[in-house]
C-alpha positions in Angstrom: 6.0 -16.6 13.0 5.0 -16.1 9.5 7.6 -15.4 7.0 7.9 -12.8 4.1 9.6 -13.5 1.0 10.5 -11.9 -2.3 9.8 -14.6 -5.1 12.5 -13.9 -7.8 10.5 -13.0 -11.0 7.6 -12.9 -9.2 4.7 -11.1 -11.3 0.8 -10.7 -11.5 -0.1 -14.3 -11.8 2.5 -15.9 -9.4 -0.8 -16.4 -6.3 -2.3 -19.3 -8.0 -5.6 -19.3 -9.6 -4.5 -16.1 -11.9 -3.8 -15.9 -15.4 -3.5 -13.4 -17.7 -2.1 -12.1 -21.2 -1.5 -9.6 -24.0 -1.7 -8.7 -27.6 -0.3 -6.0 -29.6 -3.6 -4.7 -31.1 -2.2 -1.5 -32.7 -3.4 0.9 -30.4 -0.8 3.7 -31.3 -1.0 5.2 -34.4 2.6 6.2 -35.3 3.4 2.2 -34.4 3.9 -0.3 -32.0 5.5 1.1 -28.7 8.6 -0.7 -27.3 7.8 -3.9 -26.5 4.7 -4.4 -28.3 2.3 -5.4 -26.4 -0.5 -2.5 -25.8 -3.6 -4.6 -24.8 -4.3 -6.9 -22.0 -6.4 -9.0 -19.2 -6.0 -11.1 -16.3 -8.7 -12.7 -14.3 -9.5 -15.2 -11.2 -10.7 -18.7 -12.8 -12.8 -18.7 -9.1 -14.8 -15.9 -7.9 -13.2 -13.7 -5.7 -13.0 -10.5 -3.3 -12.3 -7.3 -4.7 -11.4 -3.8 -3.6 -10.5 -0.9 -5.6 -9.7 3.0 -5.1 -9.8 5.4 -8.0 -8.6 9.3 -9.0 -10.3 12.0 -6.9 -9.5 14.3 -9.7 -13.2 15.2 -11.0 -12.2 14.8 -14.5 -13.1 10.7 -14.9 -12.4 8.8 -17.5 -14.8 6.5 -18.5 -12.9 3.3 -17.4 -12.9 4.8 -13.8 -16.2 5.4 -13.9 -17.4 1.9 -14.8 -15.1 0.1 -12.5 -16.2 2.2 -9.9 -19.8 1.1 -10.6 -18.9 -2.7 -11.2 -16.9 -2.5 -8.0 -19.9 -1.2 -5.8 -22.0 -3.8 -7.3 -19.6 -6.7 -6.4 -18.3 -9.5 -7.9 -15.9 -8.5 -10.1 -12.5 -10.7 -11.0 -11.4 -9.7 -14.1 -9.5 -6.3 -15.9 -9.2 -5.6 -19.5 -6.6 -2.5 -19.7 -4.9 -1.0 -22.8 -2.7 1.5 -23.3 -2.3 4.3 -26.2 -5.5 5.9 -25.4 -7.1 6.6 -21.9 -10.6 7.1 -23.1 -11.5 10.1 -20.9 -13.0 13.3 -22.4 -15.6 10.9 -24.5 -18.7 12.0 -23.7 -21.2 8.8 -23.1 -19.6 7.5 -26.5 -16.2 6.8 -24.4 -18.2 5.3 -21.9 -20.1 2.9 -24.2 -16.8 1.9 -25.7 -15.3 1.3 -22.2 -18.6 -0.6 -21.8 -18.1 -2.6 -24.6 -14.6 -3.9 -23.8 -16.1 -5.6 -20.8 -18.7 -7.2 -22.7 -16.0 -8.5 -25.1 -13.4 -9.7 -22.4 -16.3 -11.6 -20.3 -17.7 -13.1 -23.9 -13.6 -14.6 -24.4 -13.2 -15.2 -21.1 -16.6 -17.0 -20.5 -17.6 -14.6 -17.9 -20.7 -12.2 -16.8 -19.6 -8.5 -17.7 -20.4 -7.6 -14.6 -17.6 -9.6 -13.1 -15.4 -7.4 -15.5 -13.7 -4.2 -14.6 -11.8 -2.2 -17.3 -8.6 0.3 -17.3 -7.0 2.2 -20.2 -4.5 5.1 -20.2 -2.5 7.2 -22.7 -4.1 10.3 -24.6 -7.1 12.2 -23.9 -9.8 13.4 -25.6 -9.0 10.6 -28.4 -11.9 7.5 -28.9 -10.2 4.1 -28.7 -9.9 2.1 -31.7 -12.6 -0.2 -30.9 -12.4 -2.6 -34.3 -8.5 -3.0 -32.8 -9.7 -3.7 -29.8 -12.2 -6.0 -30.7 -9.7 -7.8 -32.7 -7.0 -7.8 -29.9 -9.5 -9.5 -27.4 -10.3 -12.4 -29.1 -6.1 -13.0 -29.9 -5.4 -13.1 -26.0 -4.4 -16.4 -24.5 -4.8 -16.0 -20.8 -2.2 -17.9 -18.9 -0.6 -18.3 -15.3 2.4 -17.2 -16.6 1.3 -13.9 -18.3 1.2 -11.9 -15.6 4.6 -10.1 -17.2 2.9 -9.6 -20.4 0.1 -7.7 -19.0 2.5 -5.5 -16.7 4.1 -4.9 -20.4 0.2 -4.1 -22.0 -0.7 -1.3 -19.5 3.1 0.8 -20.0 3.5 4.2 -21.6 6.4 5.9 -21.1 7.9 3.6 -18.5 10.9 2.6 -19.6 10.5 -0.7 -17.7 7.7 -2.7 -16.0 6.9 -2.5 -12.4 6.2 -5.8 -10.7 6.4 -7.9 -7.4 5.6 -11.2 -5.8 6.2 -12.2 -2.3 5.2 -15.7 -0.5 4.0 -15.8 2.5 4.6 -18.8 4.8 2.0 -19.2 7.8 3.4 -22.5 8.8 0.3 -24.4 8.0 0.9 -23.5 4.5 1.7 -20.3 2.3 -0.2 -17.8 -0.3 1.6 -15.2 -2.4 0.5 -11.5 -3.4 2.0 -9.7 -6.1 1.2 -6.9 -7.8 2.3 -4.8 -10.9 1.6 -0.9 -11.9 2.3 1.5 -14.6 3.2 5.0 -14.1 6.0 7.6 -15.0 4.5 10.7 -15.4 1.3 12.6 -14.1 2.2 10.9 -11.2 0.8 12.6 -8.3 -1.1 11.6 -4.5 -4.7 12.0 -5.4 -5.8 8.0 -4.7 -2.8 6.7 -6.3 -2.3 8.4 -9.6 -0.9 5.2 -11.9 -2.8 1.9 -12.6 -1.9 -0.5 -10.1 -3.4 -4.0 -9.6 -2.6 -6.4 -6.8 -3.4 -10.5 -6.7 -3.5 -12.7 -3.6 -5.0 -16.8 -3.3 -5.2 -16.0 0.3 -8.4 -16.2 1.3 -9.7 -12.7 3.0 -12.8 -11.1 4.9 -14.2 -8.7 2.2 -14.8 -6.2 4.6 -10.7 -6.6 5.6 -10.0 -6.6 2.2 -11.4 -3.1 1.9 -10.1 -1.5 4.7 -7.0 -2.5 4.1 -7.1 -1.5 0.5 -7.3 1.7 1.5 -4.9 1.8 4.4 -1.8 0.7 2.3 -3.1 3.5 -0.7 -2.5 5.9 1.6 0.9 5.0 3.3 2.3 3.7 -0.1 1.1 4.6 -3.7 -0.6 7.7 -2.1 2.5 8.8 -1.2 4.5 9.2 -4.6 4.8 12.0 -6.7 6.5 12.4 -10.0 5.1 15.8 -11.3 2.6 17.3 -9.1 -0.4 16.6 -11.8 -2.9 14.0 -11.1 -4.7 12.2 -14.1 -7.9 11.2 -14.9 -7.4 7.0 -15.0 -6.0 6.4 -11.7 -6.6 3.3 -10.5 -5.7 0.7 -7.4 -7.5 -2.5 -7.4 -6.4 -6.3 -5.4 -8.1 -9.3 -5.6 -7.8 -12.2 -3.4 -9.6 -15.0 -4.8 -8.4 -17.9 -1.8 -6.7 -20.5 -4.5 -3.7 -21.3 -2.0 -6.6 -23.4 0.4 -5.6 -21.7 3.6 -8.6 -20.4 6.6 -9.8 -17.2 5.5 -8.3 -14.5 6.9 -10.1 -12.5 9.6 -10.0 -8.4 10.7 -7.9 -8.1 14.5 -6.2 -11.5 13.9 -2.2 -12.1 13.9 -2.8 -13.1 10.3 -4.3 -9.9 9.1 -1.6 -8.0 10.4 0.7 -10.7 8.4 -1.4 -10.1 5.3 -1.6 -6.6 5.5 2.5 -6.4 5.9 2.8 -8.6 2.9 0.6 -6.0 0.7 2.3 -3.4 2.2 5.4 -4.4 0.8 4.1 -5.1 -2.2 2.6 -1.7 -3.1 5.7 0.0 -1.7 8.1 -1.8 -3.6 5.5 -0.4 -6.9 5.2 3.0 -5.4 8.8 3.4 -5.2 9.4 1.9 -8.9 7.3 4.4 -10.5 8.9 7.0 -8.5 12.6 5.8 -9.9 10.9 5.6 -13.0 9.7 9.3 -13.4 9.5 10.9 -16.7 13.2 11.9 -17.4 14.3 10.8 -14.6 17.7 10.2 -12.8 17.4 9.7 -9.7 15.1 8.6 -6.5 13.9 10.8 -3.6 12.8 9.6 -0.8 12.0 11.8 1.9 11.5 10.7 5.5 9.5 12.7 7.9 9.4 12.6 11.9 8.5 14.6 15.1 5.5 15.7 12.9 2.5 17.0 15.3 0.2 14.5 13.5 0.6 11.6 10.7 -1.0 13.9 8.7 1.3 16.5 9.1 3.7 14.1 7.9 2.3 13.4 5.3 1.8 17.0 3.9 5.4 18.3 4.5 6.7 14.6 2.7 4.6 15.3 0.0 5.3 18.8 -0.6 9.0 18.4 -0.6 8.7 15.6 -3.0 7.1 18.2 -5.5 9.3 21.0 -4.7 10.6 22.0 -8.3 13.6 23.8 -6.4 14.3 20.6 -4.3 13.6 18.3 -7.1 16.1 20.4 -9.6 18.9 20.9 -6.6 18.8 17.0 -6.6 19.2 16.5 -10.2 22.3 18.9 -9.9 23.6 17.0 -6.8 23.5 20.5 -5.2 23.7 20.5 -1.1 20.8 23.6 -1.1 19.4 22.7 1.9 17.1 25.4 2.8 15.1 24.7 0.0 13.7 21.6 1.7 12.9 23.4 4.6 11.2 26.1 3.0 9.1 24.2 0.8 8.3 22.0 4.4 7.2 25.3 5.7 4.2 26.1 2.9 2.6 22.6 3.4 0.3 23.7 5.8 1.7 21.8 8.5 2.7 22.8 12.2 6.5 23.5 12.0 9.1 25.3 14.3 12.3 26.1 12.7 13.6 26.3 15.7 13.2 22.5 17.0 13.6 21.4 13.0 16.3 18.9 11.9 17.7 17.8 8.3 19.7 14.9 7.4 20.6 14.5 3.7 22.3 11.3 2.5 23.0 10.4 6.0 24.8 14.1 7.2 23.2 16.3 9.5 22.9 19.5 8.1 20.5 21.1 10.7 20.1 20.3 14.4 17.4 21.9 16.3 17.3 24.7 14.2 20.7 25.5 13.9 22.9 24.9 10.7 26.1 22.4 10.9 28.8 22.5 9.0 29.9 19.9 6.2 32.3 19.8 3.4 29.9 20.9 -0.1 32.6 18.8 -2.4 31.6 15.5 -0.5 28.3 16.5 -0.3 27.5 16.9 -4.0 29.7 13.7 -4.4 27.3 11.8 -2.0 23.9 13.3 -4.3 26.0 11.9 -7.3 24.1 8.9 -6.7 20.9 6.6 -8.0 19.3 7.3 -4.8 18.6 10.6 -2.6 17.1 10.1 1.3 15.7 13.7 2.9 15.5 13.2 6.6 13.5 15.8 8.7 12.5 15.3 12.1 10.2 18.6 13.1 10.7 17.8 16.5 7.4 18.2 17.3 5.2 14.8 18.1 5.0 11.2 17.1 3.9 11.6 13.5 6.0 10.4 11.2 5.8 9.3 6.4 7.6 8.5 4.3 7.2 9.6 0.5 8.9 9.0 -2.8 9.8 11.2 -5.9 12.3 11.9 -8.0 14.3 14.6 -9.8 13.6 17.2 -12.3 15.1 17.2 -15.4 14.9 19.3 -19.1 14.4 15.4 -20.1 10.9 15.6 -18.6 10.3 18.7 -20.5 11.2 16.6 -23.6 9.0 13.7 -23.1 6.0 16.0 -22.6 6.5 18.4 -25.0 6.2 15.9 -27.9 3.8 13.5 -26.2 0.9 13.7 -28.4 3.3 13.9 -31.4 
């Protein structure tokens, strides 16, 4: 039986046959952000399978637009990303820059630009900097321990880098996948609305690879929501480029299941980081739902009460208001019967088949004093059943945003 493992200080380039790095190129103007580092890339030193999935929002940035042309075509195993500036709102003069940062990682890195995909987020409506960027490129140093750096390159206003690595052990050997993302506000399920990128050496079917891709999206970094505003840069990619030298793994074997388990956790873990991690943030929401008539049922009520502003505000008070969870459950267009519903908050029942318990509000709002919050609801209605992460509304997030630009 295959075993799962966290690797302490796991990151990007842990799965062998990865490197990557950064540079401070000066991509903000009012000065470096904490930490520096505002430009990076990592890539595969062996070709590689590739799957991405990108914003459905119909404003595109340029970078999305690109990759999602270089991804179609194939081939691709390496990401430039900056941050500072997302390029989006350019006109074809964003994409031609976007373009052109492809053409200048693939000249460093020795590569084909086509085998170059390309993220940046930050400010709209703003060109990049392209002599910076230009000069930042040829100053990276690509490395297989720079996977940290890069997950430092592609933050905003995260206050702390997301990243994972976890081996895998088949028992006739073991591969890795890790994975890092950025993503704090404008944080919302449309695709995965973040950068995200995921690294394996296992060897995998392409057409798996895919599939899968999409699968975990949708029951992981589909499922958080910071804001309720999508953004035009979002973008999941993995690569699994077969370094570790194990049999490629095949769709409807034991080992894909193994595999896909192992990404699962992975994206999770970085769904549920940028969630903790929301703009003015203080603590997590996760919100459990079951009895749903149909997955996606389940989906739509967790989702909607992870983006409740009345929820979201009740939490950051540590206020026991209850009913708001149900009511916002009953506008997300979902089949629900308040009469067979049930709510568990931090462990306490508070509604059993429709009928209100009591509990003592002083332990309750001690219980919400807390760096995590867990929603329960069972609609008592089927089999379907999500899970979906957020967090709590604060005048801190009003802050951040206000003077974003400035």
């Amino acid at each position: 039986m295959a075993e799962i493992e966290v690797v302490p200080g796991g990151h990007l380039t842990t799965p062998k046959g990865f490197l990557a790095g950064a540079v401070c190129a000066g991509m903000y103007e009012a000065g470096p952000k904490a930490g520096g580092l505002d430009l990076g890339l990592f890539y595969s030193e062996r070709p590689c399978a590739a799957a991405a999935v990108f914003t459905r929002n119909l404003v595109k940035g340029a970078p999305v637009v690109l990759s999602q042309e270089r991804m179609a075509a194939g081939g691709v195993r390496a990401v430039v990303a900056n941050s500072g500036c997302s390029n989006s709102l350019n006109g074809p003069g964003g994409y031609e820059d976007a373009r052109l940062m492809t053409e200048l990682a693939a000249a460093h890195l020795g590569l084909d630009p086509s085998e170059v995909a390309v993220s940046s987020t930050g400010v709209t409506g703003v060109r990049l900097p392209m002599d910076k960027v230009k000069a930042g490129i040829a100053r990276i140093v690509a490395k297989p321990d720079g996977g940290h750096d890069f997950a430092l390159a592609i933050m905003t206003t995260d206050t702390r880098p997301k990243e994972i690595a976890v081996r895998v052990d088949t028992g006739a050997g073991a591969y890795s996948v890790a994975g890092c993302a950025k993503g704090s506000g404008m944080v919302h399920p449309d695709m995965a609305t973040m950068l995200a990128f995921v690294t394996t050496d296992a060897d995998v079917d392409p057409g798996l690879l895919r599939a899968l891709h999409r699968e975990v999206a949708d029951v992981s970094l589909n499922m958080v929501s910071v804001d309720g505003d999508t953004s035009c840069s979002d973008t999941y990619m993995l690569f699994a480029n077969g370094a570790a030298g194990l049999p490629r793994i095949e769709a409807g074997t034991a080992e894909a299941a193994v595999f896909r388990e192992a990404v699962t956790r992975v994206a999770t873990h970085l769904a549920r980081e940028i969630a903790r991690d929301g703009e003015g943030a203080g603590r997590l929401m996760e919100v459990v739902v079951t009895g749903a008539a149909s997955t996606d049922d389940a989906r739509r009520v967790a989702r909607t009460v992870t983006t409740s502003p009345l929820v979201k505000t009740a939490v950051a008070g540590c206020d026991p208001n209850w009913g708001r969870i149900l009511v916002a459950a009953g506008r997300a267009g979902a089949r629900l019967v308040e009469a067979k519903a049930s709510l568990r908050l931090q462990g306490e029942t508070l509604l059993r088949a429709g009928e209100a318990q009591p509990f003592d509000e002083a332990e309750m709002r001690a219980r919400l004093d807390a760096p995590e919050v867990r929603i329960e609801l069972d609609l008592g209605l089927g089999e379907g059943s999500a899970t979906a992460w957020g967090c709590d509304l604060t005048v801190d997030y009003v802050h951040i945003n206000a003077d974003y630009t400035t």
